[in-house]
VEXSESE-186622 format. One record per residue (C-alpha): x negated, y, z; residue in three letters. Coordinates in steps of 0.05 Angstrom, whole numbers, padded with zeros to 5 digits, always signed. Each point is the difference from the previous one (the first is absolute). Layout:
<rs>
XYZALA ...
</rs>
This chain:
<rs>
+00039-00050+00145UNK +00012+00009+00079UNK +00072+00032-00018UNK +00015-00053-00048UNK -00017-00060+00062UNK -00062-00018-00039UNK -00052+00015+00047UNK -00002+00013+00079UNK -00040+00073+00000UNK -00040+00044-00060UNK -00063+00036-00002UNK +00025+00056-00040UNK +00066+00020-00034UNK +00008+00017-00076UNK +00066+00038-00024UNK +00022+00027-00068UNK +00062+00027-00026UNK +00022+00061-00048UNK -00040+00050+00018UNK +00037+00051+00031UNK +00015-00054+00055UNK -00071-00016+00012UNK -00014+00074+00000UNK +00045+00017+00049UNK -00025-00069+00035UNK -00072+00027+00001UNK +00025+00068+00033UNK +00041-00033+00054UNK -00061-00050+00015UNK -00061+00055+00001UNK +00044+00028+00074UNK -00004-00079+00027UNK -00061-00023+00038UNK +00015-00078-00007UNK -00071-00030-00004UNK +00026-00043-00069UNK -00040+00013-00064UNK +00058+00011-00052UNK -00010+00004-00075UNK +00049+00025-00038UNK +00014-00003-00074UNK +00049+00037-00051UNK +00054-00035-00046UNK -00024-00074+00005UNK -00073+00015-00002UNK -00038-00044+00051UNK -00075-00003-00003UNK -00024-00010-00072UNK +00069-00021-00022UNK +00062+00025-00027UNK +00064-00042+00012UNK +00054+00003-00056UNK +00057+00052+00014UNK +00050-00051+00035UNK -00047-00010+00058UNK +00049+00034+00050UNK +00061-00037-00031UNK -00045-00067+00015UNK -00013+00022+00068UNK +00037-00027+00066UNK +00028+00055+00051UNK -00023-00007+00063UNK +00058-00009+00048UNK -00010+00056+00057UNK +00018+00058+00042UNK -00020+00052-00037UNK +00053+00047-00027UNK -00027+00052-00051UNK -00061-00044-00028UNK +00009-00069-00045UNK -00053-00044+00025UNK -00017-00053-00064UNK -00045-00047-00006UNK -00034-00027-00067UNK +00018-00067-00022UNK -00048-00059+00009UNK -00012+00003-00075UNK -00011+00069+00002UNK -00049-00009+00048UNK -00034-00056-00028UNK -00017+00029-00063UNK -00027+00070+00037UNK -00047-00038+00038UNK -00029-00036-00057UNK -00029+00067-00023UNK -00048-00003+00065UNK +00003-00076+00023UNK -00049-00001+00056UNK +00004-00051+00061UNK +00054+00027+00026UNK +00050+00017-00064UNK -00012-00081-00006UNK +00034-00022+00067UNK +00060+00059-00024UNK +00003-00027-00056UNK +00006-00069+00010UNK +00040+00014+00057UNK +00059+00035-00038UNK -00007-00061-00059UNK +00015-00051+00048UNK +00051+00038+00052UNK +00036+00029-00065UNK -00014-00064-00044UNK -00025+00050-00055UNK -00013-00039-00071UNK -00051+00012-00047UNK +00034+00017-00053UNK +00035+00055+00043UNK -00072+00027+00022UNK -00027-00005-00068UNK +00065+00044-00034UNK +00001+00049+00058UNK -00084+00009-00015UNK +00011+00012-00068UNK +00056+00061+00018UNK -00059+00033+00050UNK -00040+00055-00025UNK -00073-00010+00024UNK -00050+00061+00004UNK -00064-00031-00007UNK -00033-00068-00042UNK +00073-00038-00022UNK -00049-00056-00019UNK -00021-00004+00078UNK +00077+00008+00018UNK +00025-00050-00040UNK -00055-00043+00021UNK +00028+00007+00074UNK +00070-00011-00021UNK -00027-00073-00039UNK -00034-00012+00073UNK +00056+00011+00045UNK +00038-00050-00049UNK -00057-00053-00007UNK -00004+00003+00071UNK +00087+00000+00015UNK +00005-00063-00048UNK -00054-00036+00043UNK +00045+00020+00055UNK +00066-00020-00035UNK -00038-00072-00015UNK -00023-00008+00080UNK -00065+00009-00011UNK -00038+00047+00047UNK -00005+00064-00039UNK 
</rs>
């Protein structure tokens, strides 16, 4: 979210990609002493989830200096519906943050959710999903959420 504009600074830093990439990722990092906790995650899988195969082609290039390494970040949507599979406190104010920056729709979150693989209770997933969307129509009505 801080590469995308979202958000002014991050805890911690997720990344996935194919899996050689993150492999060879994970090599180069283990020689850095940076002091950021970075979790990294093969071919779309972040956290419990599993986004559908066209994450990358859904995700926005980060415009920078670097020369041998494409920096990408995942779109809002993608986003969105990997949070839902934790949704504490602060996966809320991401969450509503990239709904209202990226005007994200319901219908968009709710098509996307049903594309994600989930590792643990769907019920509880899908439950999270029906949240975030009770909770972004309050929003798109101007009620407090």
């Amino acid at each position: 979210m801080t590469l995308l504009k979202l958000k002014p600074s991050t805890i911690d830093i997720d990344f996935t990609g194919p899996k050689q990439d993150i492999e060879d990722f994970r090599r180069a990092e283990s020689d850095l002493h940076h002091g950021y906790r970075i979790d990294t995650w093969t071919d779309g899988d972040i956290f419990s989830t599993s986004l559908p195969g066209d994450y990358l082609s859904k995700s926005i290039l980060i415009d920078s200096d670097l020369t041998r390494i494409e920096l990408r970040a995942l779109s809002p949507l993608d986003i969105v519906v990997t949070k839902a599979s934790r949704l504490n406190a602060r996966d809320w104010q991401d969450i509503e943050t990239c709904i209202t920056k990226e005007k994200l729709t319901a219908e968009e979150i709710l098509s996307r959710s049903q594309e994600v693989g989930y590792a643990g209770n769907d019920e509880v997933y899908q439950d999270s999903i029906k949240s975030i969307i009770n909770r972004f129509d309050k929003h798109e009505n101007n009620q407090s959420p």
